[in-house]
C-alpha positions, 0 to 999 in steps of 0.5 A: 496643592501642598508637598504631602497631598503632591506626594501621595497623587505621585505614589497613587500613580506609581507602579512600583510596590516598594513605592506604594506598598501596594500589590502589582496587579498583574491582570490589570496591567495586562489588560491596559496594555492589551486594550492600549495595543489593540486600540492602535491597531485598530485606528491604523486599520480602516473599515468601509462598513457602508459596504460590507453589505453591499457586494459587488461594491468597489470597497466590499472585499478589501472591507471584510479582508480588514473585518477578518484582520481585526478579528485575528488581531483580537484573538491574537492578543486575547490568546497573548493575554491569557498566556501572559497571564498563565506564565505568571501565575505559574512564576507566582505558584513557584515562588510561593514557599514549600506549600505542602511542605512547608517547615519540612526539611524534604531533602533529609526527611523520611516517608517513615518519619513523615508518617511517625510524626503524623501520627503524633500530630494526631495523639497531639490533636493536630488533625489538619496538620497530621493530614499534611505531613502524610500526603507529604510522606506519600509524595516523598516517597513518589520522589524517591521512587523516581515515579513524581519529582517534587514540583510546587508548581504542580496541582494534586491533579495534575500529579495524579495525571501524570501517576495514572500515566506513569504509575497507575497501581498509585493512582486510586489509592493517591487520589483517595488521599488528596481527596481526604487531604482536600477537605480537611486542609483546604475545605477545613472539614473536621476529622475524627481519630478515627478517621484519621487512623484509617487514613494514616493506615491507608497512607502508610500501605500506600508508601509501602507499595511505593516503596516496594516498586521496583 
């Protein structure tokens, strides 16, 4: 084997990005490691099965104890696995750039503002981004009433959970919102002027009324 052909079994075999230039998969690596784990957990326990359907024999009860013991071993690095797996995407979801609000400077921007240029997005023909820039002002003004603070690990769904709990006078009006939102930014559905217009108008009363809450 030449230095080339050596070198590149080296780096397929690698785990570290900057090597490879390849993503680390995090769910694979879980998993070897949970199969790996639970493997020599496994050899380490030692089950009679001549006698687990045999009662009364002398090796019955210390078998079903190990069958019971494997079975908690399962679980236990089934539920380690899932959690592990959660913990990353929410690390992943957080260090994602500012999604909804990407390209927009939330620490100084308005809800009005936000509103203002929706509004030209749409005379420009940039529905989709319109669509945007008005969820961003509904959940702007949500942040500044104190009712939801701006989170980036948090789904609409989950925002819209805690607004039925919290502020629930907001809730249909948002997830009639999201629901829009949904479907032009994500499912790339087409909206009209028109529609966009009844959208804009129900975005606005909706930070209005936010904006109102005392």
């Amino acid at each position: 084997m030449d230095f080339n052909s050596a070198m590149r079994e080296v780096l397929k075999q690698t785990k570290y990005d900057k090597l490879t230039g390849r993503a680390f998969d995090w769910k694979a690596w879980l998993k070897e490691r949970a199969l790996e784990l639970l493997k020599k957990i496994l050899e380490k326990i030692n089950i009679d099965f001549g006698s687990l359907f045999q009662p009364g024999s002398s090796g019955w009860v210390s078998s079903w104890i190990n069958v019971l013991r494997v079975l908690g071993v399962i679980l236990a690095v089934f539920i380690a696995v899932r959690l592990a797996l959660y913990i990353v995407k929410r690390l992943r979801r957080r260090n994602k750039p500012g999604g909804i609000f990407e390209g927009i400077d939330k620490d100084n921007a308005t809800a009005g503002g936000l509103l203002y240029t929706a509004s030209q997005l749409a005379a420009g023909g940039y529905q989709r981004d319109a669509v945007r820039y008005c969820l961003a002002a509904i959940l702007l003004a949500l942040d500044r009433k104190k009712l939801y603070r701006l989170n980036y690990t948090k789904t609409n769904g989950q925002i819209l959970r805690e607004l039925r709990g919290k502020a629930p006078f907001a809730a249909p009006a948002f997830a009639a919102a999201v629901d829009v939102f949904n479907a032009v930014w994500f499912g790339h559905r087409g909206i009209s002027q028109e529609q966009f217009v009844m959208y804009w108008r129900e975005s606005s009363a909706l930070v209005a009324e936010v904006e109102s809450y005392k």
